[in-house]
PDB file of N, CA, C, O and CB in Angstrom:
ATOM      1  N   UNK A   1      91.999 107.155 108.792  1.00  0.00           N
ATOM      2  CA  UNK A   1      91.800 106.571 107.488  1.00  0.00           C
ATOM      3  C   UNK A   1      90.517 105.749 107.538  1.00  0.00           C
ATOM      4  O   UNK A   1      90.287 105.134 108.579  1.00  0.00           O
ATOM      5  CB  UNK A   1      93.023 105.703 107.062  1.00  0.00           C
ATOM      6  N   UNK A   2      89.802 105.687 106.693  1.00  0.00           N
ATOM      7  CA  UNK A   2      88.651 105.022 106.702  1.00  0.00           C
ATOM      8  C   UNK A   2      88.630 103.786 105.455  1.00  0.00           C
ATOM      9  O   UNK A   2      89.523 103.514 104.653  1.00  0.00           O
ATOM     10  CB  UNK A   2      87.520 106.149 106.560  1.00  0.00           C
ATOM     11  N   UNK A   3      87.505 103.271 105.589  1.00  0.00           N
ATOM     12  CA  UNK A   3      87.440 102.327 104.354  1.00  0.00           C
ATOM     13  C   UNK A   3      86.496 102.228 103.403  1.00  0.00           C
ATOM     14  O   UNK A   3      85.461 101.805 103.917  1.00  0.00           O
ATOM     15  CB  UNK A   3      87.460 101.202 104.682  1.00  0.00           C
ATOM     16  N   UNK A   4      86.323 102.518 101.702  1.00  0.00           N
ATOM     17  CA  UNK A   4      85.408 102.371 101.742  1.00  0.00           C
ATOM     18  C   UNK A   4      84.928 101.240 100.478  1.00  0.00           C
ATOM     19  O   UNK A   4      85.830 100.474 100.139  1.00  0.00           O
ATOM     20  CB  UNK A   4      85.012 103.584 101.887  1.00  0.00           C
ATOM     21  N   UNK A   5      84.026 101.130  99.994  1.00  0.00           N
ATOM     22  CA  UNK A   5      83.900  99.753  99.086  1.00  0.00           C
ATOM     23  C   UNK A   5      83.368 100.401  97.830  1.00  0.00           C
ATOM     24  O   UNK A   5      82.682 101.396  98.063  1.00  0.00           O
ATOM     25  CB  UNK A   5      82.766  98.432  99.724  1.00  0.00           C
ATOM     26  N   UNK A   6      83.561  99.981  96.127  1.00  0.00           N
ATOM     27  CA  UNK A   6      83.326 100.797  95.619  1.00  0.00           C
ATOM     28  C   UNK A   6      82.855  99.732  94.414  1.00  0.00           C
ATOM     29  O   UNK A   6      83.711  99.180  93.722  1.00  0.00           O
ATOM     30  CB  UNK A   6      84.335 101.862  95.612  1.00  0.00           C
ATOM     31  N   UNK A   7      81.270  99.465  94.199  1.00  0.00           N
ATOM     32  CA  UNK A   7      80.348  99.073  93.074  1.00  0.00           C
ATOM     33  C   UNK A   7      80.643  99.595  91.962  1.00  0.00           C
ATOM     34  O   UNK A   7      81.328 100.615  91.880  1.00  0.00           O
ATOM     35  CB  UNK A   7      79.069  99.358  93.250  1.00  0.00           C
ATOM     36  N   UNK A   8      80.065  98.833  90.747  1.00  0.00           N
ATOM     37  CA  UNK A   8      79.551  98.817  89.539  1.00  0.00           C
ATOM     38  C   UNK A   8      78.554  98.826  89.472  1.00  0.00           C
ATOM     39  O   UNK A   8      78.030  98.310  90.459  1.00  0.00           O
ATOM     40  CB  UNK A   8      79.792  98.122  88.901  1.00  0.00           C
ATOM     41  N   UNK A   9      77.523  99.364  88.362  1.00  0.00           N
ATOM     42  CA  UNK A   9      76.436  98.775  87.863  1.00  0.00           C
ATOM     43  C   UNK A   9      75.427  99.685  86.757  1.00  0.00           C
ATOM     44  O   UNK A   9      75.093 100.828  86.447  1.00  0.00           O
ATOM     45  CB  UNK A   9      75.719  98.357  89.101  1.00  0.00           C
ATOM     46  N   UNK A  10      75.294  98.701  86.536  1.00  0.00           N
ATOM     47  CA  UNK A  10      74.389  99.365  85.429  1.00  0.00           C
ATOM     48  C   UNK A  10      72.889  99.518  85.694  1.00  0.00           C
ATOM     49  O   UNK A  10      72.205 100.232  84.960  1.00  0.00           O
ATOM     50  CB  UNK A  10      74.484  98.553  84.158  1.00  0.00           C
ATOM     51  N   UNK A  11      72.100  98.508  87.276  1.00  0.00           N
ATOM     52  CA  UNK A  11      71.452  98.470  87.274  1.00  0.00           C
ATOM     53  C   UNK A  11      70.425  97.095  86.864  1.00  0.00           C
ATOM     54  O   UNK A  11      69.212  96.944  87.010  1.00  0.00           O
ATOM     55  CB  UNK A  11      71.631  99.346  86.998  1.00  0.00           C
ATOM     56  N   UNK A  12      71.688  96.015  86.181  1.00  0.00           N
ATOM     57  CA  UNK A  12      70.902  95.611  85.959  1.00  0.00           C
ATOM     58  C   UNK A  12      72.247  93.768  86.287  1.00  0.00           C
ATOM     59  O   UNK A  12      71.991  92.614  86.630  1.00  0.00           O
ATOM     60  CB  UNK A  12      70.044  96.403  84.495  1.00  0.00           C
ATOM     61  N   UNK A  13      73.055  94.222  86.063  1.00  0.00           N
ATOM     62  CA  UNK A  13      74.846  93.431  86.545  1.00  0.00           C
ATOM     63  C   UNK A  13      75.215  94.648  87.679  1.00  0.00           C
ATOM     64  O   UNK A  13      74.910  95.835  87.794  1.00  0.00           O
ATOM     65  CB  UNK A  13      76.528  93.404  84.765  1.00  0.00           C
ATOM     66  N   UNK A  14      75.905  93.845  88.323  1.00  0.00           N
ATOM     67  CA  UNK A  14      76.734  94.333  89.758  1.00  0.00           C
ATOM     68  C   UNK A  14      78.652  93.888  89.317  1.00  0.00           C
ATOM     69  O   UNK A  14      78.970  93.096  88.430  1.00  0.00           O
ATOM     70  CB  UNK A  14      75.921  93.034  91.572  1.00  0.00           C
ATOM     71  N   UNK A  15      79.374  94.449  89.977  1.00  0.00           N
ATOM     72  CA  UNK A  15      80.269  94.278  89.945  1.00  0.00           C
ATOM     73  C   UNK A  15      80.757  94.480  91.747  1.00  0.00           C
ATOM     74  O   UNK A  15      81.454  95.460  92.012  1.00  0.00           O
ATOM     75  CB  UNK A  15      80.690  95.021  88.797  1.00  0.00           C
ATOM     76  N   UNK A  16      80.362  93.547  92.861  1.00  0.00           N
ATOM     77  CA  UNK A  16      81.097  94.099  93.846  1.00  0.00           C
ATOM     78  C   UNK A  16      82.182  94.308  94.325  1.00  0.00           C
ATOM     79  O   UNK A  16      82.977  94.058  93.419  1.00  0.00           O
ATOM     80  CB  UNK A  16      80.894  93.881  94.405  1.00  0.00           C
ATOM     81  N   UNK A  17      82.774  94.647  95.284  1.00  0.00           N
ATOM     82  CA  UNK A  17      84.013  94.942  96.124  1.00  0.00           C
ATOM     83  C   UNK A  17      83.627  94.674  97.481  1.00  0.00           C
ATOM     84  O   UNK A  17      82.940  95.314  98.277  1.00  0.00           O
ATOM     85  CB  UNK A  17      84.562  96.423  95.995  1.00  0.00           C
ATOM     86  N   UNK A  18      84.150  93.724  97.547  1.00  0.00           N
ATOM     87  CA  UNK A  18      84.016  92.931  98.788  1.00  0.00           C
ATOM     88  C   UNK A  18      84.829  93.366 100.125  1.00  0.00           C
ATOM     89  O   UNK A  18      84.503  93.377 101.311  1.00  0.00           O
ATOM     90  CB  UNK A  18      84.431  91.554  98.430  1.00  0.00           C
ATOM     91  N   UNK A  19      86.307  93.803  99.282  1.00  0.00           N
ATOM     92  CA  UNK A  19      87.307  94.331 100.282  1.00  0.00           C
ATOM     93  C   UNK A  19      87.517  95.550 100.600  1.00  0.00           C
ATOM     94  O   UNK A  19      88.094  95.965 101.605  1.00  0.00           O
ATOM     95  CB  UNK A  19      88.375  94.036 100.031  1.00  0.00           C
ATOM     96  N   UNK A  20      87.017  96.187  99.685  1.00  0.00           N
ATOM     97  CA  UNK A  20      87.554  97.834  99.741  1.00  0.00           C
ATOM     98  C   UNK A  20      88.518  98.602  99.744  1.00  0.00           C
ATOM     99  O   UNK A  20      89.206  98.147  98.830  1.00  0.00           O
ATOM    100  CB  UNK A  20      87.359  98.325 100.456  1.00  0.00           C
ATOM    101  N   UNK A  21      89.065  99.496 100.166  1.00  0.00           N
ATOM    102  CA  UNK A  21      90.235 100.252  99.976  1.00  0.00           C
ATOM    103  C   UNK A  21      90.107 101.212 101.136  1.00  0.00           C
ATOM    104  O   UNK A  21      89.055 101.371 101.755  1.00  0.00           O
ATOM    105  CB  UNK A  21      90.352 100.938  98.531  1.00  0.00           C
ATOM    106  N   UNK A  22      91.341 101.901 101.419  1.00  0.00           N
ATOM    107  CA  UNK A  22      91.626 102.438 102.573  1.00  0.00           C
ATOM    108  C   UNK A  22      91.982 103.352 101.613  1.00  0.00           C
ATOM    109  O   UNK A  22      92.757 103.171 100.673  1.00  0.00           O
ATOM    110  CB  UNK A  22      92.510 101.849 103.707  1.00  0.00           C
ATOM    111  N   UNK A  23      90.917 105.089 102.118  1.00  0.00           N
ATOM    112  CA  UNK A  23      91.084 106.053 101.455  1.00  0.00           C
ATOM    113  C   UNK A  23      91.978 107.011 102.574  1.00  0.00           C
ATOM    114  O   UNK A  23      91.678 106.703 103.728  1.00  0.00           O
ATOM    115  CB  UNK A  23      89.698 106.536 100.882  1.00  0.00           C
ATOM    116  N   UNK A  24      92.793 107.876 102.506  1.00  0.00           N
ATOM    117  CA  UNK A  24      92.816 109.064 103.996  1.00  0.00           C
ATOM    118  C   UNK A  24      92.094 109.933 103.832  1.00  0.00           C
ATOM    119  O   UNK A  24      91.273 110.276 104.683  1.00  0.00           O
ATOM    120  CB  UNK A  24      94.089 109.893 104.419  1.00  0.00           C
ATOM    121  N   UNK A  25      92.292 110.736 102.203  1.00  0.00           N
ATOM    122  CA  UNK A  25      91.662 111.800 102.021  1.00  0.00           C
ATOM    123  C   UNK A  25      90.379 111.657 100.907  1.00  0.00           C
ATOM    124  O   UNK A  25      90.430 111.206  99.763  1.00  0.00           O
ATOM    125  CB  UNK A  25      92.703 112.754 101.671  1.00  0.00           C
ATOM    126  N   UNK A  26      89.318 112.152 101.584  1.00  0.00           N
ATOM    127  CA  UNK A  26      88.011 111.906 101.031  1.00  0.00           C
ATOM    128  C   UNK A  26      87.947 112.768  99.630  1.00  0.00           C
ATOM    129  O   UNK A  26      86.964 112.575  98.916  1.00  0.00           O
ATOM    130  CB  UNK A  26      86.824 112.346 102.141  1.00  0.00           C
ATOM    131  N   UNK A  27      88.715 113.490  99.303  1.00  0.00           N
ATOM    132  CA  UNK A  27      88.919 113.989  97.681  1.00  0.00           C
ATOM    133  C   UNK A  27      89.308 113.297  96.738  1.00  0.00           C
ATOM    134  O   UNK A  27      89.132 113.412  95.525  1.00  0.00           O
ATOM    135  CB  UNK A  27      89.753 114.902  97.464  1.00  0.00           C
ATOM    136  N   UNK A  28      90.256 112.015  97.793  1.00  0.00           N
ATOM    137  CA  UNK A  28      90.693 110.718  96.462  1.00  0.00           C
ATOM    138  C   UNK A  28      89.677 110.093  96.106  1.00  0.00           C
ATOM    139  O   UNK A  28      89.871 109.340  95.151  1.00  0.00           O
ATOM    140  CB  UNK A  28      91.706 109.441  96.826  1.00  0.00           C
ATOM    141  N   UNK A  29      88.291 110.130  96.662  1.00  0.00           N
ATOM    142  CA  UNK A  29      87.782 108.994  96.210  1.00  0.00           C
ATOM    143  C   UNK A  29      87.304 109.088  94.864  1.00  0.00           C
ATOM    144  O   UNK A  29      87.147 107.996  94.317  1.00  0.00           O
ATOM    145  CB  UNK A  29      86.835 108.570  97.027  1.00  0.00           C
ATOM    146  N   UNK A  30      86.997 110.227  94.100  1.00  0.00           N
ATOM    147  CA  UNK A  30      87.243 110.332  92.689  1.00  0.00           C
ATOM    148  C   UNK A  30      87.802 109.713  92.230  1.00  0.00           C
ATOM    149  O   UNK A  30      87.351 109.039  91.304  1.00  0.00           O
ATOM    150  CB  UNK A  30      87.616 111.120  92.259  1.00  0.00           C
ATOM    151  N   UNK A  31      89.505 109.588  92.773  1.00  0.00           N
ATOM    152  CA  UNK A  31      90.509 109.155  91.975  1.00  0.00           C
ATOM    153  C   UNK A  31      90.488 107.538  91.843  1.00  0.00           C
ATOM    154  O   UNK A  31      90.926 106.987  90.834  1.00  0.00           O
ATOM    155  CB  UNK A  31      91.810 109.696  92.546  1.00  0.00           C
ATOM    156  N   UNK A  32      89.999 106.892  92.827  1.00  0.00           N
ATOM    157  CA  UNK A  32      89.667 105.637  92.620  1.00  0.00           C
ATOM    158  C   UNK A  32      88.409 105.504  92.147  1.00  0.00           C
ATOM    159  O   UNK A  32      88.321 104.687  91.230  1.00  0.00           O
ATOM    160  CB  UNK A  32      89.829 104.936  93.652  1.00  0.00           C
ATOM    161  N   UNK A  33      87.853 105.800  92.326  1.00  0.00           N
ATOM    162  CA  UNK A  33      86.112 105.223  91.286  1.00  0.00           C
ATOM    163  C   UNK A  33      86.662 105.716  90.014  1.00  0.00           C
ATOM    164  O   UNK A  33      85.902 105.158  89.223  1.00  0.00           O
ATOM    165  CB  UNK A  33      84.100 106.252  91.698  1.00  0.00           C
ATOM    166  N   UNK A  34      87.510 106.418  89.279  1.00  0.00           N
ATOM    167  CA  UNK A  34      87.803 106.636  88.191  1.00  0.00           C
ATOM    168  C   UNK A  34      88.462 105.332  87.899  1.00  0.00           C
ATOM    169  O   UNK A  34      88.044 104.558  87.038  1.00  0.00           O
ATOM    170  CB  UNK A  34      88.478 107.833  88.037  1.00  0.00           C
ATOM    171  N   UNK A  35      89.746 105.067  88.818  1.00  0.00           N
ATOM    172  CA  UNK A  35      90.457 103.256  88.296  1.00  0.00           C
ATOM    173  C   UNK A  35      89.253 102.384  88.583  1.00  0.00           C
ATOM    174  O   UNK A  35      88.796 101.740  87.638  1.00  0.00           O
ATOM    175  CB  UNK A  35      92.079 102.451  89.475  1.00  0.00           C
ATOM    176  N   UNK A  36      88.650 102.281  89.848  1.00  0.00           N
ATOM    177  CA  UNK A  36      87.597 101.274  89.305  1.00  0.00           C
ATOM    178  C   UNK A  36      86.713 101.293  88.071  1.00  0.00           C
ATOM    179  O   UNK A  36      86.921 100.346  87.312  1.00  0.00           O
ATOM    180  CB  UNK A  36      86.747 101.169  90.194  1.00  0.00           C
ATOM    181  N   UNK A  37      85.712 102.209  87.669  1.00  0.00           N
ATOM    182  CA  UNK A  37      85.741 102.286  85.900  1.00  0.00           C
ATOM    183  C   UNK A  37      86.420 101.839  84.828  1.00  0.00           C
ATOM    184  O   UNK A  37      86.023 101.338  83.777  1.00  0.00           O
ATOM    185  CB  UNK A  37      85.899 103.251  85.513  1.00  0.00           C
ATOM    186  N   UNK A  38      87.932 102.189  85.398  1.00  0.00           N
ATOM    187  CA  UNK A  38      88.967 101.503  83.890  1.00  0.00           C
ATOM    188  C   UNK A  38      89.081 100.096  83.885  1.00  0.00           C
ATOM    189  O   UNK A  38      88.869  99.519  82.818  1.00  0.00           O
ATOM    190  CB  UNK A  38      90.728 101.972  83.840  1.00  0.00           C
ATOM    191  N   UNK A  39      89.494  99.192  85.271  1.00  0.00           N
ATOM    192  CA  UNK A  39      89.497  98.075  85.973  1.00  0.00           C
ATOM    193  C   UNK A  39      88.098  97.470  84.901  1.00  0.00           C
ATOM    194  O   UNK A  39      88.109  97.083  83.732  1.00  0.00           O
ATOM    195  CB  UNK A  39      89.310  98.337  87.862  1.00  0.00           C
ATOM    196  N   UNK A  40      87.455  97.547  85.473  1.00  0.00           N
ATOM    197  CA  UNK A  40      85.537  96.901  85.439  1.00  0.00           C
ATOM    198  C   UNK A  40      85.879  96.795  83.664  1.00  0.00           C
ATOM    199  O   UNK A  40      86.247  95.852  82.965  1.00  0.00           O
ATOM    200  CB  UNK A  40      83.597  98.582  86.132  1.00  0.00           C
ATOM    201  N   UNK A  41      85.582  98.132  83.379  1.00  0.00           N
ATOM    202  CA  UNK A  41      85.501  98.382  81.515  1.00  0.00           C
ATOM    203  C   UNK A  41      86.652  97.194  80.810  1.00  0.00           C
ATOM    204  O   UNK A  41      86.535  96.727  79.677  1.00  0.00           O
ATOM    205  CB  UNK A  41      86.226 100.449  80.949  1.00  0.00           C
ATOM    206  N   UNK A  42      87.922  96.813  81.936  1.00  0.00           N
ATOM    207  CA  UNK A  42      89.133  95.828  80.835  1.00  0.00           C
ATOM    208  C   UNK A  42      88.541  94.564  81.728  1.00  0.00           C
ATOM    209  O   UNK A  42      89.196  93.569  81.415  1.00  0.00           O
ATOM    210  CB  UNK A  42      91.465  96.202  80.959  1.00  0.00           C
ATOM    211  N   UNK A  43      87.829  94.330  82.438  1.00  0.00           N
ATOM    212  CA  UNK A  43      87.321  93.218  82.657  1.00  0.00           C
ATOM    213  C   UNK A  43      86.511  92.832  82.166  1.00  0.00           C
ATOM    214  O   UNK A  43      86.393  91.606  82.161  1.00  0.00           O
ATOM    215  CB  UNK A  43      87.104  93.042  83.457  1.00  0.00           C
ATOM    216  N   UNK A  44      85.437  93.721  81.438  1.00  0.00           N
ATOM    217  CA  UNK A  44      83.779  93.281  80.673  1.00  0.00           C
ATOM    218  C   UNK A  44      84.154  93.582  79.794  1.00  0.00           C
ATOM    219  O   UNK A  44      83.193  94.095  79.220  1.00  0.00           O
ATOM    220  CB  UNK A  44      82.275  93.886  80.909  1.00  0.00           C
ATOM    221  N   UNK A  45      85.580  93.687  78.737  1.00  0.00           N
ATOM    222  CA  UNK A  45      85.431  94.093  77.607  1.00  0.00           C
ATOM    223  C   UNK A  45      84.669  94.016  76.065  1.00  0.00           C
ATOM    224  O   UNK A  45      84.812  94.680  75.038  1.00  0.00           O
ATOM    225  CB  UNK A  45      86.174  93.997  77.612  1.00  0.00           C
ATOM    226  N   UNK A  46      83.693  92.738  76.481  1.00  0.00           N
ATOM    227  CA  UNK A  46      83.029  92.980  75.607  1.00  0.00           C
ATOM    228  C   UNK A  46      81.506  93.704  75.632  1.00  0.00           C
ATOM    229  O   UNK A  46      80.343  93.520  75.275  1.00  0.00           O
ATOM    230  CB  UNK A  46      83.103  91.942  75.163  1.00  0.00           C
ATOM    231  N   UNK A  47      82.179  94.439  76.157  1.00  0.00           N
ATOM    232  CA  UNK A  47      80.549  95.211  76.003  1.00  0.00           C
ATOM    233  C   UNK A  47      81.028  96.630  75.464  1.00  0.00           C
ATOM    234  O   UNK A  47      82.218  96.914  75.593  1.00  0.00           O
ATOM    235  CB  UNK A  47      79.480  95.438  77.769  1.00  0.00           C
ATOM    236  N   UNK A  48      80.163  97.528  74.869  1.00  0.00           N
ATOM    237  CA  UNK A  48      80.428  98.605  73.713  1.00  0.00           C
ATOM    238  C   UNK A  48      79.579  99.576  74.851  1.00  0.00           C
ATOM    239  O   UNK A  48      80.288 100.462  75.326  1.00  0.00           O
ATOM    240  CB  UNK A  48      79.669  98.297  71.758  1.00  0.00           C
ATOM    241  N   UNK A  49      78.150  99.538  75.363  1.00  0.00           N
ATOM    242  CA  UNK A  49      77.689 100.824  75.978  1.00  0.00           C
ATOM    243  C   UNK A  49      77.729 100.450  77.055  1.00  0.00           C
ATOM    244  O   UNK A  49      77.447  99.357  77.546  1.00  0.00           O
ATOM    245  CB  UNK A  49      76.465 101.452  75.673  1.00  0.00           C
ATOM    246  N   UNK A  50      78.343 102.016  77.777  1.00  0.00           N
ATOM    247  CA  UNK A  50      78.797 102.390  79.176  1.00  0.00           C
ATOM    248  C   UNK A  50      77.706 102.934  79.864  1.00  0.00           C
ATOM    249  O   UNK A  50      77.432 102.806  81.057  1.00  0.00           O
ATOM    250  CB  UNK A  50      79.939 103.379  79.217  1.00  0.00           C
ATOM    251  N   UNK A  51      76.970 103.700  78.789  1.00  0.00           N
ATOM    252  CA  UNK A  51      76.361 104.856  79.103  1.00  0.00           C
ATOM    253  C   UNK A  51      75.098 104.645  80.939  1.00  0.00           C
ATOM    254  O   UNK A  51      74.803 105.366  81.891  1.00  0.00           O
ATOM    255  CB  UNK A  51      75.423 105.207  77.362  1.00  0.00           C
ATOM    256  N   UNK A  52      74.829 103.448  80.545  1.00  0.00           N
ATOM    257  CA  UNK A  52      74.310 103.012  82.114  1.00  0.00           C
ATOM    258  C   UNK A  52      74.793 102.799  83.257  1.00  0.00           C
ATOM    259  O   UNK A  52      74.328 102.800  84.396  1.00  0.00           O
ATOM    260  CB  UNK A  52      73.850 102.093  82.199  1.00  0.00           C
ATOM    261  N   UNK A  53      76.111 102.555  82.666  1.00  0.00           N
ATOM    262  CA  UNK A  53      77.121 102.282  84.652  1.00  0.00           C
ATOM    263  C   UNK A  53      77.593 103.273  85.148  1.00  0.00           C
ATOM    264  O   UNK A  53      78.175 104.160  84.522  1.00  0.00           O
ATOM    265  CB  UNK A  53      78.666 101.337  84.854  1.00  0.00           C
ATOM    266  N   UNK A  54      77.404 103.243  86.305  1.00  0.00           N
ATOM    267  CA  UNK A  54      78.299 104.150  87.220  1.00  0.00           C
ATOM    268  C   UNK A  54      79.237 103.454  88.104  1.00  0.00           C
ATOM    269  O   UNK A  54      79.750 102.387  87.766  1.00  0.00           O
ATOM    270  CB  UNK A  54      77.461 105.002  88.122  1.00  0.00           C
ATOM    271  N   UNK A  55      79.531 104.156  89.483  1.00  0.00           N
ATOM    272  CA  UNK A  55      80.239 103.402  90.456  1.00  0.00           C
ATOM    273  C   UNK A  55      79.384 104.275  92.012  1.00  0.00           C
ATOM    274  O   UNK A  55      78.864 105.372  92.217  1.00  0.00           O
ATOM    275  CB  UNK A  55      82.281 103.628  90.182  1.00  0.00           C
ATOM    276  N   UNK A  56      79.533 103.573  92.462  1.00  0.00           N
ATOM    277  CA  UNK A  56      78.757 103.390  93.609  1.00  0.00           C
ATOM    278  C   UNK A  56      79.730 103.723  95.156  1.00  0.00           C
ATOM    279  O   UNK A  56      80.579 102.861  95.386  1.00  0.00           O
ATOM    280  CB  UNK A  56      78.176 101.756  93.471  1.00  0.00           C
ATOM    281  N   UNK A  57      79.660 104.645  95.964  1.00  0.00           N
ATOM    282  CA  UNK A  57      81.099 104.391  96.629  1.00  0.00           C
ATOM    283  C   UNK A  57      80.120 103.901  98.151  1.00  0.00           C
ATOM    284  O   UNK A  57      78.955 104.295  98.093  1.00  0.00           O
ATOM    285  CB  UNK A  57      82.481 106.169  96.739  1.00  0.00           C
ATOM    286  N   UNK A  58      80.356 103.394  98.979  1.00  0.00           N
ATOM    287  CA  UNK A  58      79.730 103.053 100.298  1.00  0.00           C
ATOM    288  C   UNK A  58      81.267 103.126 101.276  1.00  0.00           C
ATOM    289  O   UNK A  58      82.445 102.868 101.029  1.00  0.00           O
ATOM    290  CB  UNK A  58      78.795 101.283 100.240  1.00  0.00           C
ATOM    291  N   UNK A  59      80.430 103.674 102.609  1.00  0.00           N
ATOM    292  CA  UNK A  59      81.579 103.640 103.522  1.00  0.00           C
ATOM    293  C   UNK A  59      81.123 102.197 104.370  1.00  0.00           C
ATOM    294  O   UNK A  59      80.282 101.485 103.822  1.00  0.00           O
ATOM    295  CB  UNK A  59      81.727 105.212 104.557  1.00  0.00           C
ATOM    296  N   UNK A  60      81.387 101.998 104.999  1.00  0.00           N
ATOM    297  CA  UNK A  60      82.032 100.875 106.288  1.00  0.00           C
ATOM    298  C   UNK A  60      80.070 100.355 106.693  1.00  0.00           C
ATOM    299  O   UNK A  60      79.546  99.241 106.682  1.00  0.00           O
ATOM    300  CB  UNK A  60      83.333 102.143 108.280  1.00  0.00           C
ATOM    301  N   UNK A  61      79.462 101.769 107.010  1.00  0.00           N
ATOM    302  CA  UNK A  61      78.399 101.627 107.554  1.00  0.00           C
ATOM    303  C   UNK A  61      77.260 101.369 106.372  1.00  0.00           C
ATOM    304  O   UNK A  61      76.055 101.258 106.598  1.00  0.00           O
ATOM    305  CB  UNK A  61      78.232 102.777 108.436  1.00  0.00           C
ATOM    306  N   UNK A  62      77.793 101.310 105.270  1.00  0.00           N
ATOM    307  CA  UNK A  62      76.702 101.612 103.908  1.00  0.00           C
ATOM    308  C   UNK A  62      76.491 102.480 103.652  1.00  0.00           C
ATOM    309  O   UNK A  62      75.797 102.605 102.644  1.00  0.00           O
ATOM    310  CB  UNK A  62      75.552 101.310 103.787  1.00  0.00           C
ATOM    311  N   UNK A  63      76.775 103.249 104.114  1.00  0.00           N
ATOM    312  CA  UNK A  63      76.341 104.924 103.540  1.00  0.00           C
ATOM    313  C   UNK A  63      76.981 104.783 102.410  1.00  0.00           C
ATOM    314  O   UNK A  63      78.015 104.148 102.200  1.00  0.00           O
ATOM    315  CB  UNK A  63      76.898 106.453 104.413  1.00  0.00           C
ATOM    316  N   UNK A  64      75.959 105.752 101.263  1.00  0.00           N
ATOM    317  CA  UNK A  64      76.354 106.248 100.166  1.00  0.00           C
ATOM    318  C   UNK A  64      77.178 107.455  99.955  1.00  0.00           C
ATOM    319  O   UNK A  64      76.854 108.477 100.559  1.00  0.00           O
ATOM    320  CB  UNK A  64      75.423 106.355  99.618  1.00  0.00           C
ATOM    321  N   UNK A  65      78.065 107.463  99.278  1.00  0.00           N
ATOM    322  CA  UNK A  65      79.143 109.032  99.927  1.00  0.00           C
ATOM    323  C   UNK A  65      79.137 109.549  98.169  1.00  0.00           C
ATOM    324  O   UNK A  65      78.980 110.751  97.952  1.00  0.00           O
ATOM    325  CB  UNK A  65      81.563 108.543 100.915  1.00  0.00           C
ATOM    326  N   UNK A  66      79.281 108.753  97.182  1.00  0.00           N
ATOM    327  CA  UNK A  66      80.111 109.072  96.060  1.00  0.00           C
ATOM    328  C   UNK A  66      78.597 108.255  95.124  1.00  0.00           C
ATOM    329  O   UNK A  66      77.908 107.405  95.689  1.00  0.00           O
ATOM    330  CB  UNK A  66      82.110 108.251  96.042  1.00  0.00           C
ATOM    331  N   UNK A  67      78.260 108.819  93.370  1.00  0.00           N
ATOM    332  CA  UNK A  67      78.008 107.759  92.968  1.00  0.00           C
ATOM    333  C   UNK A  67      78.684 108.843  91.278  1.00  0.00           C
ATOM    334  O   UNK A  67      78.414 110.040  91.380  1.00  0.00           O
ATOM    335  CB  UNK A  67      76.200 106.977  93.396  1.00  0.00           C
ATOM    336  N   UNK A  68      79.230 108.562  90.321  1.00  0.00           N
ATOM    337  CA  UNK A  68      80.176 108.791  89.815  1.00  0.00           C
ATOM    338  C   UNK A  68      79.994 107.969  88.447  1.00  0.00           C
ATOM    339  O   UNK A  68      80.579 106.915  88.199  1.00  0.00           O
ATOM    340  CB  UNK A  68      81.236 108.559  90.696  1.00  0.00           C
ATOM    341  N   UNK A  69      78.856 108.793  87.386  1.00  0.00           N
ATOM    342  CA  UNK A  69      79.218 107.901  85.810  1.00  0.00           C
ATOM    343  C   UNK A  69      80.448 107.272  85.041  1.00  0.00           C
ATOM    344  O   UNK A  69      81.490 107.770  84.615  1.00  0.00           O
ATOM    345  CB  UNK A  69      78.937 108.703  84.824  1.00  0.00           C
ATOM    346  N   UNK A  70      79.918 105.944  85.025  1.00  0.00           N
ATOM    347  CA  UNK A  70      81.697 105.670  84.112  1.00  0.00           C
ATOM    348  C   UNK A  70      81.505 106.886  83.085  1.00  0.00           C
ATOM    349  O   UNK A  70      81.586 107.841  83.859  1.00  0.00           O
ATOM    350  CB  UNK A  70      82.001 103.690  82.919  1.00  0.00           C
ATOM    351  N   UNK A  71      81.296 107.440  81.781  1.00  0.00           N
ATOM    352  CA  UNK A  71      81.275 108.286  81.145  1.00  0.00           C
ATOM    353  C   UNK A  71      81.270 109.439  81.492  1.00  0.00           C
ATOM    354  O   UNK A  71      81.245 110.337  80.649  1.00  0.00           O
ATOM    355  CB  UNK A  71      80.668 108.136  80.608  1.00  0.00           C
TER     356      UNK A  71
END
């Protein structure tokens, strides 16, 4: 099982993850950068355009594995 940490941003605001999540299978990680999107979006709810954020996935070492439009 690995771990990995999974950003916001638009590029211009960050949203980090400090702790991360323990994925097993590297096909879920879709499935969570999708709840992180929903998470982030009912936390900033006042904002109307998405169209700039994504999510960002990093493993343990920083590597970039995933990067995944909220939209």
């Amino acid at each position: 099982m690995a771990r990995y940490r999974f950003h916001a941003t638009n590029g211009y605001e960050c949203v980090f993850d400090a702790q991360g999540k323990e994925i097993r299978v590297p096909e879920r990680l879709v499935r969570r950068a999708d709840e992180v999107v929903q998470e982030v979006m009912s936390s900033l709810a006042d904002r109307e355009d998405w169209s700039e954020w994504h999510v960002t996935v990093h493993d343990l070492s920083g590597r970039r594995v995933l990067v995944k439009p909220f939209v």
